[in-house]
N, C-alpha and C positions, 0 to 999 in steps of 0.2 A: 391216489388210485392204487397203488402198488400195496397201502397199508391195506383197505378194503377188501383188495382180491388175498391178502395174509389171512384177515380174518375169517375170510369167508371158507380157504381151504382149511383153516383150522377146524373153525365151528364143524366142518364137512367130516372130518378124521375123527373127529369128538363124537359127533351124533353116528355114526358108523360103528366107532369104537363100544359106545355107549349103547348103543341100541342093535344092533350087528346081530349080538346072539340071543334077545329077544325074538326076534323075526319065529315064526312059526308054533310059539309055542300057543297056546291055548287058556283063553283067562280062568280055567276051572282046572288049569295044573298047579301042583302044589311048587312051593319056591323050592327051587335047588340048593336053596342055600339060608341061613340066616345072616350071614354079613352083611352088613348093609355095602352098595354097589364102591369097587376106585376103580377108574378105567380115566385113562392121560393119556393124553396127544404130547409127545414131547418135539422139539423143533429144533436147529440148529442153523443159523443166519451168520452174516458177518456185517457186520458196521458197527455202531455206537451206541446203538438202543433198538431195541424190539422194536419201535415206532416207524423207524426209516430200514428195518433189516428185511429183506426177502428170505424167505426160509429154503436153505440148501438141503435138509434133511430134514424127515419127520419120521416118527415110530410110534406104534401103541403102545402102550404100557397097562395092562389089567392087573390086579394084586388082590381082587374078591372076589369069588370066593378061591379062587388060586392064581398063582404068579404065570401069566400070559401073556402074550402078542408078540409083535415084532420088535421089541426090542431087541438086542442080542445076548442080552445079560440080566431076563427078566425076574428071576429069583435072588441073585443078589442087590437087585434097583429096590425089589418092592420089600426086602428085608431091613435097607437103610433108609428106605421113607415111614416105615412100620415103625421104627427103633426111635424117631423123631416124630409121631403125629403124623406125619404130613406136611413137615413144616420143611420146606427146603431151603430155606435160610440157617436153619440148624445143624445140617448136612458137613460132617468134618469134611476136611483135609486130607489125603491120603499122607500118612509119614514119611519121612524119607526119599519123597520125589521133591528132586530140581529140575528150576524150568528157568528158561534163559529171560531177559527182561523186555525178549521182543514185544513189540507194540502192535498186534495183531487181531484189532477184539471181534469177539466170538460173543452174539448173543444165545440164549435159552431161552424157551420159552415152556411151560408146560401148563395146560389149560383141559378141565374136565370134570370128574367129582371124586373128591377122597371120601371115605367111610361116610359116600351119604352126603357131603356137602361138598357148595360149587369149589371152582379152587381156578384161579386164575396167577399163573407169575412167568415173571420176567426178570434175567439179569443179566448184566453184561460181564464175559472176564477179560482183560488183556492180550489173552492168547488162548492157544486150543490145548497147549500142555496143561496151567491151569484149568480149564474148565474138566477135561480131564480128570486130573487128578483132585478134583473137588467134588464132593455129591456120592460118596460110597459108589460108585460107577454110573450115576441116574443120568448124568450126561454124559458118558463113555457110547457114543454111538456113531 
C-alpha cells in the first residue's frame, strides 16, 4: 500500500511538473523553445530501497528550456546532469568531503523525462552526508 500511494504522488508531481506549464497555451502557438522537454520529480525517503521508502521530501527539477522549479539549487543540479546525459549513476563525488560511516540510508529517487526521454531511477546511500555529497548537488535538498 505505502509503495502505491509513492507512486501515485510521484506520477502526480511528474505530470504537474511536466505538463503544469502547458496549461493554457493554445495548439496554433509556436514552441517556446526547441529543446526537447527535462522536467524531474526528485524524492528523498529513508530505509533500504525505494520499494519499502515513503518519500520525506520531493522537488521539481525542470532544466529545458531553462534551469527551474523547486529545487533549491536548480542551475547547478541541471548543469551536472547536462555534463553526464542524464545519466545519474555518472554523477561524481564532491572532493574533499568526509562523512562518518554511520549506517543511516537515505533513498533517491528521480522519475520524469530528460531530453525527451522517460527516465526512471532509484538509489540508496548509507547516509545523507553521502548522498549529499554525491550527484553535483541533484540530491542536495
Amino acid at each position: 500500500m505505502r509503495n502505491t500511494a509513492r507512486r501515485a504522488a510521484t506520477r502526480g508531481l511528474a505530470v504537474t511538473a511536466v505538463c503544469g506549464p502547458l496549461a493554457g497555451t493554445s495548439p496554433a502557438a509556436a514552441p517556446a523553445s526547441l529543446h526537447a522537454p527535462s522536467a524531474l520529480v526528485l524524492t528523498v525517503g529513508h530505509g533500504e530501497s525505494a520499494a519499502g521508502a515513503a518519500p520525506v521530501r520531493a522537488v521539481t527539477l525542470t532544466c529545458a528550456p531553462k534551469a527551474s522549479g523547486t529545487h533549491p539549487a536548480a542551475g547547478p543540479a541541471c548543469a551536472g546532469l547536462r555534463g553526464t546525459g542524464g545519466d545519474f549513476d555518472a554523477l561524481a563525488a564532491a572532493d574533499g568531503v568526509l562523512c562518518t560511516r554511520e549506517y543511516a540510508p537515505v533513498v533517491v529517487t528521480a522519475d520524469g523525462v530528460w531530453e525527451g526521454r522517460r527516465l526512471s531511477y532509484g538509489r540508496t546511500f548509507a547516509n545523507e552526508c553521502l548522498k549529499n555529497a554525491t550527484g553535483a548537488g541533484v540530491f542536495a535538498f
